[in-house]
C-alpha positions in Angstrom: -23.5 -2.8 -53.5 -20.4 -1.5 -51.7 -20.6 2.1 -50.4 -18.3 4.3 -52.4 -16.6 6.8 -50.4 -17.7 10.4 -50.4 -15.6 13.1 -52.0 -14.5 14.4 -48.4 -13.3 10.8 -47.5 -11.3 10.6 -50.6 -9.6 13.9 -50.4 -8.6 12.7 -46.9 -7.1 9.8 -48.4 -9.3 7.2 -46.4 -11.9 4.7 -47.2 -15.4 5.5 -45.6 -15.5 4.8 -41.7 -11.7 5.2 -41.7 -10.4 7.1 -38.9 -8.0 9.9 -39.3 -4.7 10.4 -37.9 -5.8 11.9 -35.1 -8.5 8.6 -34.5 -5.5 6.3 -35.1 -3.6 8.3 -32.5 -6.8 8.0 -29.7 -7.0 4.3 -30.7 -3.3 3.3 -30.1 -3.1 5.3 -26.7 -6.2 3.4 -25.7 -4.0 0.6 -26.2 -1.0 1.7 -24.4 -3.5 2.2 -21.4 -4.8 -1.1 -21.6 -1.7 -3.0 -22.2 0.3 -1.4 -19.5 -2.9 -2.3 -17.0 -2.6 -6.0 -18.4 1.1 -5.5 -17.7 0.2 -4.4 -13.9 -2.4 -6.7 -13.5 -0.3 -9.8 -14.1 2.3 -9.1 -12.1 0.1 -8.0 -9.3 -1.4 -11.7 -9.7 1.8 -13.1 -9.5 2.6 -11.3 -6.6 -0.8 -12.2 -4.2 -0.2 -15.9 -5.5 2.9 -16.6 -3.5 4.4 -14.8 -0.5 5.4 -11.5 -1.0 5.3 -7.5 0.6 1.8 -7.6 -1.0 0.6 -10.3 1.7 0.5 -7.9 4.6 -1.1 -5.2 2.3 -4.9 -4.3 2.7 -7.2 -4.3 0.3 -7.1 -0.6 -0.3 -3.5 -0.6 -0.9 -4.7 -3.7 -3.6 -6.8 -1.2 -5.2 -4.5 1.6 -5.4 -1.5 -0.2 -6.6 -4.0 -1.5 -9.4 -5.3 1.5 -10.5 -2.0 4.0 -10.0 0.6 1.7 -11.0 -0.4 1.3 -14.7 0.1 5.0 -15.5 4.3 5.3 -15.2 4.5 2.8 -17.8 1.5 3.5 -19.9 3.2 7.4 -19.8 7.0 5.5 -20.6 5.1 3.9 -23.7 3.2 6.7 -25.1 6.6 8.8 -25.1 8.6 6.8 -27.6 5.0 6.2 -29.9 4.8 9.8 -29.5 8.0 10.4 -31.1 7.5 7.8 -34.1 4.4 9.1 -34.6 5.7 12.6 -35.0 8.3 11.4 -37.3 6.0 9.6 -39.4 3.1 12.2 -39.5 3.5 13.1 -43.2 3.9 9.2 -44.2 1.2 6.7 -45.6 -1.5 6.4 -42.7 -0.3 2.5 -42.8 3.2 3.2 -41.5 1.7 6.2 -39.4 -0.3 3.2 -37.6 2.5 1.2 -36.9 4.3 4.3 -35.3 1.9 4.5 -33.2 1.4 1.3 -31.7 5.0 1.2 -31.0 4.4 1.6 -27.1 1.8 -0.9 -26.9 3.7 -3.6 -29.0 6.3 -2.9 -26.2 4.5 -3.5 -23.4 2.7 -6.1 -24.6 5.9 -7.9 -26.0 7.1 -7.6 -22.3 4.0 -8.7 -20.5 4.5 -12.1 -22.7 8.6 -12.2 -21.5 7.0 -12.1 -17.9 4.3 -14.0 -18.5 6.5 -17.1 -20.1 9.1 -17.1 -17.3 7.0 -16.7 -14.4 4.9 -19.8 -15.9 8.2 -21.3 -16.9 9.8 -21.2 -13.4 6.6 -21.8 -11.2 6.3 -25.2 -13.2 10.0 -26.4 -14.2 12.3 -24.1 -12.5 13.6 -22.6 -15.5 13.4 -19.1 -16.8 15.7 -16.4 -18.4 18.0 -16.1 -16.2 19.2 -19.8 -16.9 19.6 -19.0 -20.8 23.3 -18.0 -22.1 25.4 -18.1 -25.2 22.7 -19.5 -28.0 19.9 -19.2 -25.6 20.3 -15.8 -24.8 20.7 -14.8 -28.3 17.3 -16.9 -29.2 15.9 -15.4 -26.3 16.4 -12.1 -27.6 14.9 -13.6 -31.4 12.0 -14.6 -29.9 10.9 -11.4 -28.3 12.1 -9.2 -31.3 9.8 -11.7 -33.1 6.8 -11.4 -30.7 7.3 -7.3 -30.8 7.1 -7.1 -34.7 4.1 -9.8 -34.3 2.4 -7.6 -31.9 3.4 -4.1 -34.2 1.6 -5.6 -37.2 -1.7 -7.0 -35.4 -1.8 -3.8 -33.5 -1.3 -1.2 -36.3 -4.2 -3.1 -38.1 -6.6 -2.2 -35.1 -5.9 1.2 -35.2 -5.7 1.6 -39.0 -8.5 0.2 -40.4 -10.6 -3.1 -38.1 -10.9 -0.8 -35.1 -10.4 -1.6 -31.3 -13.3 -3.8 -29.7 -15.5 -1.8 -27.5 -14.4 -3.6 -24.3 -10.8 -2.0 -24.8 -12.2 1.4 -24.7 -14.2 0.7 -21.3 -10.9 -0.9 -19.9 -9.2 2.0 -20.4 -11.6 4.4 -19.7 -12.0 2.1 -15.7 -8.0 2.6 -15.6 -8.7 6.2 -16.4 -11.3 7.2 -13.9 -9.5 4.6 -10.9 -6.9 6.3 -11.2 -8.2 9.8 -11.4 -10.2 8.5 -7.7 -7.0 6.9 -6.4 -5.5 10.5 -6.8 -7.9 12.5 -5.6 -8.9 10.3 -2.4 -5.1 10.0 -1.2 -5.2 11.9 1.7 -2.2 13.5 2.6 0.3 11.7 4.7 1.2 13.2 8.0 4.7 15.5 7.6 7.6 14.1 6.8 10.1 12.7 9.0 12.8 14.5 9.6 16.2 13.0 8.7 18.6 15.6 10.0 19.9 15.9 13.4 21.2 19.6 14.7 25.0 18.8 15.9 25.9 20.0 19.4 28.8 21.4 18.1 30.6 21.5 14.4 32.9 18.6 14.0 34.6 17.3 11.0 32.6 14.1 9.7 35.3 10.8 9.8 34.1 8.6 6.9 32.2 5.4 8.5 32.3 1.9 6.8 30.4 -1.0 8.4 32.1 -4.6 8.2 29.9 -7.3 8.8 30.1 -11.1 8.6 27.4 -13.2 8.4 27.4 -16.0 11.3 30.0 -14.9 12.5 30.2 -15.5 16.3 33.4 -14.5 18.9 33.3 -18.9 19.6 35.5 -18.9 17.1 37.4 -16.0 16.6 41.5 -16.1 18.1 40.8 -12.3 19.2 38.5 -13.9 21.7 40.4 -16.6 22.9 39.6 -19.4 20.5 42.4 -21.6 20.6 43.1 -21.6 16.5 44.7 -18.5 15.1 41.3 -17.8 12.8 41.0 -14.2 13.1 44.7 -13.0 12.8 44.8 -9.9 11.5 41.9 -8.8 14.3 44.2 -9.9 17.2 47.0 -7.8 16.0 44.5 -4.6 15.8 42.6 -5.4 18.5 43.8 -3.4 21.1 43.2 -0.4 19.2 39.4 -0.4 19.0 36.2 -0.2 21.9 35.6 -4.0 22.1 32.5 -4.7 23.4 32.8 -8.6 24.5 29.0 -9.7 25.2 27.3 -8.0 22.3 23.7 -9.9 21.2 22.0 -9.9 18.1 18.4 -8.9 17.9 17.2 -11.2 15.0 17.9 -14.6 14.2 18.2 -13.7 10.7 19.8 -11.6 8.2 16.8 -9.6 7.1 15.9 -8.6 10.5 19.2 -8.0 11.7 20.3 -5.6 9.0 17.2 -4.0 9.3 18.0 -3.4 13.4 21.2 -2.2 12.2 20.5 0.2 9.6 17.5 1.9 11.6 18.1 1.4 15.4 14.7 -0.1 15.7 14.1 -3.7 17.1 12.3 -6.1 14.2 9.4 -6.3 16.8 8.5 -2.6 16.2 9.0 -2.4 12.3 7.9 -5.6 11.6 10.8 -7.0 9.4 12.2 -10.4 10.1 12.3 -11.4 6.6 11.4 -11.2 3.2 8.8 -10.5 2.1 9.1 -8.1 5.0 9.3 -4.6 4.3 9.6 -1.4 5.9 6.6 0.7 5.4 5.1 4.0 5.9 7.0 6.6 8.6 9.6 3.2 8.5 10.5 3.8 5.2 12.5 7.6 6.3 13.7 6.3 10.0 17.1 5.1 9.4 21.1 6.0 9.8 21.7 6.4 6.2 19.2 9.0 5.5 20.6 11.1 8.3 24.2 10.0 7.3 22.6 11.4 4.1 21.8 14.8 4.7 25.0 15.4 6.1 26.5 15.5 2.8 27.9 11.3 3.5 28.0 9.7 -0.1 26.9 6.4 0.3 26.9 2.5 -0.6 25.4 -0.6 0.4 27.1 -3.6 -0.6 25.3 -6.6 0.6 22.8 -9.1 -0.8 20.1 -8.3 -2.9 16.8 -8.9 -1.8 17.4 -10.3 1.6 19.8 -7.5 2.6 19.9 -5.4 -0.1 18.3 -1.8 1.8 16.5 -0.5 -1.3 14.9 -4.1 -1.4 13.7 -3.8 1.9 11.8 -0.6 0.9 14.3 1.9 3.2 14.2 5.3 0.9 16.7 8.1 0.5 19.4 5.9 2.2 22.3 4.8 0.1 23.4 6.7 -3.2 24.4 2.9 -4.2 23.9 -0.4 -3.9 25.3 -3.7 -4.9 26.2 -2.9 -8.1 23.3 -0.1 -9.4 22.6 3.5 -8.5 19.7 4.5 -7.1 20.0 7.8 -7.9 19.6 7.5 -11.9 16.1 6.4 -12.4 14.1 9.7 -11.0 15.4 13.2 -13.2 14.7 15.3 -10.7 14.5 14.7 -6.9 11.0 13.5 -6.1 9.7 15.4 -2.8 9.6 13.0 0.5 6.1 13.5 1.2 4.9 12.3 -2.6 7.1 9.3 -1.5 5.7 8.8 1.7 2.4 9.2 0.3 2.6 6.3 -2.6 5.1 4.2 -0.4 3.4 0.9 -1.5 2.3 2.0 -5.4 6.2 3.5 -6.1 7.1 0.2 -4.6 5.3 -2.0 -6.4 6.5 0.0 -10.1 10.0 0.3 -9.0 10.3 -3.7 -8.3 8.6 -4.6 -11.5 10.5 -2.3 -13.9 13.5 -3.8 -12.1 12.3 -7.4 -13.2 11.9 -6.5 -16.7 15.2 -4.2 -16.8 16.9 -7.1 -15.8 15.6 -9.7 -17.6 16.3 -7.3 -21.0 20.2 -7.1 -19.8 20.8 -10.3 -19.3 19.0 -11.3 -22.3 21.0 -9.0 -24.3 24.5 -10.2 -22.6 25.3 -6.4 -21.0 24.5 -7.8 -16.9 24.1 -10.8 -16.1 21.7 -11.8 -13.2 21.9 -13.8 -10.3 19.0 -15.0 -8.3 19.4 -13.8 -4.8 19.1 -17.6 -3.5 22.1 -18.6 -5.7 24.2 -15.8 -3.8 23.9 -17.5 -0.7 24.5 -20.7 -1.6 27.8 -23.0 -1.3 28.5 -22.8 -4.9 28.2 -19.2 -5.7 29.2 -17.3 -2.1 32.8 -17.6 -2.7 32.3 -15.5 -5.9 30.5 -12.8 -5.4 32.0 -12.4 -1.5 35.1 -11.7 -4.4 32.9 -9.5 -6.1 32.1 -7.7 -3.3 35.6 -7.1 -2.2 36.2 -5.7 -5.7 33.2 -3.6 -5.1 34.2 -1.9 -2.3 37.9 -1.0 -3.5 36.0 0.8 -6.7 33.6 2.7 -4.3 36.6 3.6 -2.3 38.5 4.4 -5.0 35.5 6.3 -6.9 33.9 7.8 -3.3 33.5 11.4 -2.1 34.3 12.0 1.4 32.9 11.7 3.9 31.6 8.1 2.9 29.3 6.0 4.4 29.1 2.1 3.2 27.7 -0.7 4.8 29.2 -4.3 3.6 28.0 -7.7 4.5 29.8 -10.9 3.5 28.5 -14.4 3.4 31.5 -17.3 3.6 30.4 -17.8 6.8 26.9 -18.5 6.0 26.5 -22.0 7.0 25.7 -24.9 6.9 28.6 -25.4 4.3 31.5 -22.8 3.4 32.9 -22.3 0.1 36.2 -21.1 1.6 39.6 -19.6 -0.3 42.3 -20.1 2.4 42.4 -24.2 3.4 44.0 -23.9 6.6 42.5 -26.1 8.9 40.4 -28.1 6.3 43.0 -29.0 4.1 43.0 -32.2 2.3 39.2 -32.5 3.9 36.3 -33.3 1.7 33.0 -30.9 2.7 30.6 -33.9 2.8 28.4 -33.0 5.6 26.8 -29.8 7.0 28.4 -27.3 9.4 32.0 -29.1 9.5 34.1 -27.2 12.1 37.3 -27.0 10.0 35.7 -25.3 7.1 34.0 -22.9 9.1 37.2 -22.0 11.1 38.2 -21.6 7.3 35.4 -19.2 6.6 36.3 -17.0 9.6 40.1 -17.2 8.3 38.2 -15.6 4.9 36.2 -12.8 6.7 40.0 -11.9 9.0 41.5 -11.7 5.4 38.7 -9.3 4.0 39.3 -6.9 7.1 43.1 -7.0 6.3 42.5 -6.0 3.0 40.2 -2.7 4.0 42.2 -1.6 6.6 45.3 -2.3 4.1 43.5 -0.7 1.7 42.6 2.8 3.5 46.1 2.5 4.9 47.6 2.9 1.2 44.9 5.3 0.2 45.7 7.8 3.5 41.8 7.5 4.3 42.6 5.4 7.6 43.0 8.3 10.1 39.6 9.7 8.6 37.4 6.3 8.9 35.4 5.2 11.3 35.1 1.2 11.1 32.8 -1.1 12.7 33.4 -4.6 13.2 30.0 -6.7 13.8 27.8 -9.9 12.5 24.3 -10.6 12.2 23.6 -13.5 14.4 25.8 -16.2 15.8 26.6 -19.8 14.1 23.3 -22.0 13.7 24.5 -25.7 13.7 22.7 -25.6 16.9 20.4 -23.1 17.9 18.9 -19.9 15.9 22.1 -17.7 16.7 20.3 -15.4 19.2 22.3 -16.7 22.1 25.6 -16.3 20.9 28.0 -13.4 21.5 28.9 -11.5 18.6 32.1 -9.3 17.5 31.5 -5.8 18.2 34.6 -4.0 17.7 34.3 0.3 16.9 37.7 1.8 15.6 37.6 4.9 15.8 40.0 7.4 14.2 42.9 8.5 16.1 42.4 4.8 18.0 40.0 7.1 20.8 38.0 5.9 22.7 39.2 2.1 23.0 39.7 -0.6 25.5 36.9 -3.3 26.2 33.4 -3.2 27.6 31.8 -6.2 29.3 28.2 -4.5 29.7 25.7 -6.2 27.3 25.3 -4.9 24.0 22.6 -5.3 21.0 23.0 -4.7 17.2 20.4 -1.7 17.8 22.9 0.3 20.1 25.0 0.8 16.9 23.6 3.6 14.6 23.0 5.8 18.0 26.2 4.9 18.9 27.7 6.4 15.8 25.7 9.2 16.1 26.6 10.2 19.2 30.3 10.2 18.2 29.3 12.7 15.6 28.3 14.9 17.8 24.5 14.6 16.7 21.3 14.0 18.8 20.2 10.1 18.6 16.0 10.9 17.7 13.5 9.5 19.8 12.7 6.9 17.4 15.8 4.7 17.5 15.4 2.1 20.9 18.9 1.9 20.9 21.5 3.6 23.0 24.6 4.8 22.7 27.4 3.1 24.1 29.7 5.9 24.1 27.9 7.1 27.2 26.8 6.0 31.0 26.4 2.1 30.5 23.4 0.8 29.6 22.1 -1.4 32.7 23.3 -5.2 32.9 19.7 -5.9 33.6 18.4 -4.6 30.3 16.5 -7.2 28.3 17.7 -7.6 24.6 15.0 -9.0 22.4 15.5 -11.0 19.6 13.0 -12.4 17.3 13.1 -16.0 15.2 11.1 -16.7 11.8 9.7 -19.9 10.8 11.6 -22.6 9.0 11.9 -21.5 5.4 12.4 -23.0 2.0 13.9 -22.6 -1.6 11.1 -21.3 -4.2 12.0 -20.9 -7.8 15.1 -18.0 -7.5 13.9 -16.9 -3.9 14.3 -19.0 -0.4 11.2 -17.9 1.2 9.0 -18.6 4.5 6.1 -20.9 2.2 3.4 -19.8 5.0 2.8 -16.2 5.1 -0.2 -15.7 7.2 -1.6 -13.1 9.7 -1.5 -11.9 12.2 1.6 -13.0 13.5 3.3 -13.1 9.5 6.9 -14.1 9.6 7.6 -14.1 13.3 7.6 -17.3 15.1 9.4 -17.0 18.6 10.8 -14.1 20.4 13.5 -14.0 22.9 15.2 -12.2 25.4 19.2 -11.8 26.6 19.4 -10.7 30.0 23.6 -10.3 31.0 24.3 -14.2 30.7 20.5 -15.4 31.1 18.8 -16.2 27.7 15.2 -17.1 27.1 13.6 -18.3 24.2 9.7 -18.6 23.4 8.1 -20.1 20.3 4.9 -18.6 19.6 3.6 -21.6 17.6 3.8 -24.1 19.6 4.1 -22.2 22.9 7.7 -23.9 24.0 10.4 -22.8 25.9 14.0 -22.8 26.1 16.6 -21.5 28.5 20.2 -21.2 27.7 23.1 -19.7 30.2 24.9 -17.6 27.1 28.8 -19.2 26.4 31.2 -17.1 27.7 29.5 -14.5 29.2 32.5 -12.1 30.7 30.5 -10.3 32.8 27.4 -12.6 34.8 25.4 -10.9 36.9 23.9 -12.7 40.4 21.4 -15.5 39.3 18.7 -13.5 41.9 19.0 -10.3 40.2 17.7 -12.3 36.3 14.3 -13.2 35.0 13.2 -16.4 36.4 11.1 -17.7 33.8 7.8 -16.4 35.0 9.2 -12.9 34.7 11.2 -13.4 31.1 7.3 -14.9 29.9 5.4 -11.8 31.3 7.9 -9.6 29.6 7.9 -10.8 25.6 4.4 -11.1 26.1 4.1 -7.6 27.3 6.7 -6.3 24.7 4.6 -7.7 21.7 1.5 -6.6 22.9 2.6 -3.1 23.3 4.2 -3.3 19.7 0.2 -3.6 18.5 0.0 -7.7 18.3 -3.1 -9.3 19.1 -3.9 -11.0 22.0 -5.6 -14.1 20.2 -2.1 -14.6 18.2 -0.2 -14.9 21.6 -3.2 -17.6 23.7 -0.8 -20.6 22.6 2.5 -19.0 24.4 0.7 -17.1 27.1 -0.9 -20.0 28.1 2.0 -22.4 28.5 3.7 -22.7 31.6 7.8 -21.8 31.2 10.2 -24.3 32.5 11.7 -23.5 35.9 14.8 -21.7 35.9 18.0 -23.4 34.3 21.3 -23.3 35.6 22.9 -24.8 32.5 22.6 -25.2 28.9 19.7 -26.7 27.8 19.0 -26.9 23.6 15.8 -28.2 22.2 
C-alpha cells in the first residue's frame, strides 16, 4: 500500500520524501558545482592531449587549475539561477525547479558545444567556426534545443527523483580541493614594480611601434636595394636614428615580439613560440606595463595567439588589443599580487571563457572568428593586414594621449604574399614559394602602411608628439631562419632629434630601454637590453638568437607537434658577433657559419669568435639561463667547423 503523506507534508504542498524549496535550492547548486568541474575538466583534458602552456606546467599547477578553476564559473552560473529562483519563489515548486537549474543547464549545454567541436575538429577539421548563414542559425537551434533538454532533465532531479549520491561527493571533492588549494597557496614574493622614477619631468611623446613581419633591409630601396620598394621610407629617412646592422633575437614571431615588448632575450623567459608563455615574475616585466603606469593608454594590434600580448600571458600591458578590451571583464581592478599569485589558474579561466565567448558570437552572427592560423595564411593576410590598418586609424582617432600601440603586419610573411600593389609582379602568376617579385610587392605594401600613419598623424597634428619605431621580427626565410639578416631599425623621434645613422650592432632587445631612456626614466635591471641613445654598445657584443623546431598546421592552430622537455620549443641558438654569425642546432649538434650580408661596419676577423669560442659561449649562455646539462651533451659534444670566411648555408 502506498504511503500517504502526513498532514505536515501536505500543508507544505509536497508528496512525502519531497524536498522543500530550500532542498531544491541545495540540489541544483550541487549541480552547478559539478557541471562547471565537468566543464573544467574537459577542457583541461583537451589541453594536456595536445601541445599547449599546460605542457611545461607541473603537476601542482595540474592540481590547482583543477580544483580552483571550476569556481568563477560555477559562481557565473549560480548568479543568474539565483535570480530566477528569486523571481519564481512564490510559483509551483515545478517551475521553481526549473529556475533553479538554470545555471547548470548552461554550463552543461556549453560543455556539450565544446565537447562536439573539439571532437569535431580533432577528427574532420570542422567545428563552429566553419558554420555561417543556415549553419550558424541551426547551430544556435541546436544548442537552444540541448539547453531546454538539459532544463527539463535537470529540474526533475532536483524536484522530485533526487541527485545520485556520487554528484554530492563530486561536489563536496571540488569543495574541499579548492578550499586546500586556497589555503596552501603561499604568497608570492612582492610584486614587481612597473614604474620607473624619471630623472627629471618631461612631457610624454605618444610612441607607436611599426613592425613588419620578414621584413629584412635586402630588400628595402632605403638601404640600397636597387628597386624603389620602400619609397616612402627613403624620402623620410634622413630624419630618423637609422641603425644599419640591427639583429633579431628569435627566428620567430612569438619570440621576437616577446624580446620586444619586454627587453628580455627568449633564452631567459623561455618563449620562442606557442604554446610558450610568459609566467610568474615574467608576466609584470615588460614596456607596456611601465608605459602603463605613466598614464600611456594603450593597444596592441597584432596577431592573436602567436603575437597577440594578452595571449602570451603578459598582464596589465595594453588597455586593448586586436579588436577586444581587456579592461571590461574584471569590475574592479584585481590587485597584482592575487594575479601573480594565480598566474596559471586566472590563465587557464580567462582562455576558456574566451573559447566559449567566442564560439557564442559567432554562432549568433554579432563577431565572427578567425582561427589564428588562417590569419597568417596567403588567402586571408591581405585582409585582415586591411583590418588592421582600419584598426589603428580608430584607435588613433578614439585614443587618449599619450598613446602607446604596438602594430605588426603580416604581407610579408612568406613563403607566398597576398599583395595589393602589383608593381613588380604584374601579369605574374604566384605558383611557387618565396617568388622575389611578389615579395618586393609585399615590402611595396608594408612602405604604403607607413605612408598612411605618418599621413595620418600628419592630418591629425599628433606627428610632432609621436615617437615612431620602424623594425621587423626576423629577416626573409627562403633560405635560412632569418637570424642572420639585418633588419630595419629606424627611431623617429619628435622634433626629428637625435638622427643620423649608427653602424654599431643592434638587437630587437635594445629597443624598450632605448625608449625608455629617451623618456627620461631608469631602464630596470631586468631588461638585457641597452639603450642605444647612449655610449655604444661594444662591436664585440654577442647577440643571441634562438630557432624552434619545424612546426605544422593542427586543426585552427600551426603548432610545434613535439613539445617535450627539457629543452621544449627551442631547437638551436645562435649568436651575431659585428658581421660574424654562428648557428648551433641543439638536436642534432650541427653547425653553421654565415659572414652576415651587408655588414656596414666589419670588425678585424682576429678580434671574432672562432668557432671554438662562439660554441663555449651559447653553451655557457644556456646553462646559466638554468638548462640542463644532459639536454646540451649532443651540441657540446660536436666539434664546430673551422672558421668561415664566406657564406656557407646548410
Amino acid at each position: 500500500m502506498a504511503q500517504r503523506p502526513s498532514d505536515n507534508d501536505s500543508r507544505r504542498g509536497r508528496g512525502a520524501g519531497e524536498p522543500g524549496r530550500f532542498g531544491i535550492a541545495v540540489r541544483a547548486a550541487t549541480l552547478i558545482v559539478v557541471a562547471a568541474g565537468g566543464l573544467v575538466f574537459f577542457e583541461w583534458l583537451f589541453q594536456v592531449t595536445k601541445p599547449s602552456f599546460l605542457t611545461a606546467v607541473g603537476a601542482t599547477e595540474h592540481g590547482r587549475i583543477l580544483a580552483v578553476a571550476p569556481w568563477p564559473f560555477a559562481i557565473a552560473a549560480l548568479l543568474p539561477s539565483l535570480l530566477a529562483a528569486m523571481i519564481c519563489a512564490f510559483l509551483p515548486r515545478r517551475v521553481f525547479a526549473g529556475a533553479t537549474v538554470l545555471g547548470a543547464a548552461a554550463l552543461t549545454a556549453l560543455l556539450a558545444l565544446l565537447l562536439a567541436d573539439n571532437f569535431l575538429y580533432t577528427l574532420f577539421r570542422f567545428g563552429v567556426f566553419d558554420l555561417a548563414g543556415a549553419g550558424r542559425l541551426l547551430g544556435l537551434i541546436a544548442l537552444g534545443t540541448l539547453f531546454g533538454f538539459a532544463v527539463v532533465r535537470l529540474s526533475g532531479r532536483v524536484y522530485r527523483t533526487g541527485i545520485p549520491p556520487a554528484t554530492g561527493w563530486i561536489a563536496a571533492s571540488l569543495a574541499l580541493a579548492g578550499l586546500v588549494a586556497v589555503l596552501a597557496r603561499s604568497a608570492p614574493e612582492s610584486p614587481t614594480t612597473l614604474s620607473a622614477a624619471p630623472a627629471t619631468p618631461v612631457v610624454r611623446p605618444n610612441i607607436v611601434i611599426f613592425s613588419a613581419d620578414g621584413l629584412d633591409v635586402r630588400r628595402m630601396s632605403a638601404f640600397g636595394y636597387s628597386r624603389p620598394t620602400t619609397p616612402f621610407l627613403a624620402r623620410i629617412l634622413d630624419r630618423g636614428l637609422v641603425f644599419e646592422n640591427a639583429f633579431t633575437n628569435s627566428s620567430t614571431t612569438t619570440g621576437s615580439i616577446g624580446a620586444l615588448l619586454t627587453g628580455r632575450l627568449p633564452t631567459t623567459t623561455r618563449v620562442n613560440f606557442r604554446p610558450d608563455l610568459f609566467r610568474d615574475e615574467d608576466s609584470y616585466r615588460h614596456l607596456p606595463g611601465l608605459l602603463r603606469t605613466l598614464g600611456y593608454h594603450s593597444a596592441d594590434i597584432s596577431v592573436r595567439y602567436y603575437a597577440d600580448a594578452a595571449d602570451l600571458n603578459l598582464r596589465r600591458a595594453f588597455h586593448w588589443a586586436n579588436g577586444r578590451s581587456l579592461e571590461t571583464w574584471a569590475p574592479v581592478e584585481v590587485p597584482t599580487d592575487l594575479l601573480k599569485r594565480w598566474n596559471f589558474e586566472i590563465y587557464f579561466i580567462s582562455q576558456l571563457g574566451g573559447r566559449i565567448l567566442e564560439r557564442l558570437l559567432h554562432l549568433a552572427g554579432i563577431q565572427e572568428y578567425v582561427p589564428p592560423y588562417r590569419e597568417v595564411t596567403h588567402d586571408t593576410r591581405k585582409r585582415y593586414d586591411s583590418e588592421r590598418l582600419t584598426q589603428l586609424a580608430e584607435f588613433l582617432e578614439k585614443a587618449t594621449e599619450p598613446f602607446f600601440i604596438n602594430t605588426h603586419f603580416m604581407v610579408a610573411h612568406g613563403s607566398e604574399f597576398p599583395v595589393y600593389h602589383r608593381r613588380f609582379s604584374a601579369g605574374q602568376e604566384q605558383d611557387r614559394q618565396w617568388m622575389v617579385d611578389f615579395y618586393d610587392d609585399a615590402v611595396l605594401d608594408v612602405d604604403t602602411y607607413l605612408n598612411f600613419l605618418f599621413d595620418y598623424l600628419t592630418e591629425s597634428g599628433q606627428l610632432a608628439r609621436t615617437l615612431i619605431v620602424v623594425t621587423s621580427d626576423h629577416g626573409e626565410r627562403s633560405r635560412s631562419d632569418g637570424t642572420e639578416q639585418r633588419l630595419p631599425l629606424i627611431f623617429f623621434f619628435p622634433g626629428d632629434t637625435p638622427a643620423g645613422r649608427r653602424a654599431m650592432n643592434a638587437q630587437r632587445i635594445d629597443i624598450a630601454p632605448t625608449l625608455l631612456d629617451y623618456l627620461g626614466l631608469s631602464v630596470p635591471d631586468w631588461m638585457e637590453g641597452t639603450s642605444l641613445l647612449g655610449p655604444p654598445p661594444s662591436p664585440l657584443r654577442p647577440i643571441v638568437a634562438t630557432r624552434t623546431p619545424a612546426g605544422e598546421q593542427r586543426g585552427e592552430f600551426f603548432e610545434i607537434p613535439h613539445v617535450k622537455p627539457p629543452l621544449y620549443t627551442l631547437a638551436g641558438v645562435s649568436l651575431v658577433q659585428c658581421q660574424r654569425w654562428w648557428g648551433l642546432d641543439l638536436i642534432s649538434g650541427r653547425w653553421t657559419g654565415v659572414t652576415v650580408d651587408g655588414h656596414t661596419r666589419p670588425c678585424e676577423e682576429n678580434s671574432l669568435f672562432d668557432a671554438a669560442a662562439a660554441k663555449k659561449y651559447l653553451i655557457d649562455h644556456l646553462l646559466e639561463r638554468g638548462y640542463p646539462p644532459s639536454a646540451l651533451e649532443t651540441a657540446a659534444g660536436t666539434e664546430p667547423p673551422v672558421r668561415l670566411g664566406a657564406v656557407q648555408r646548410n
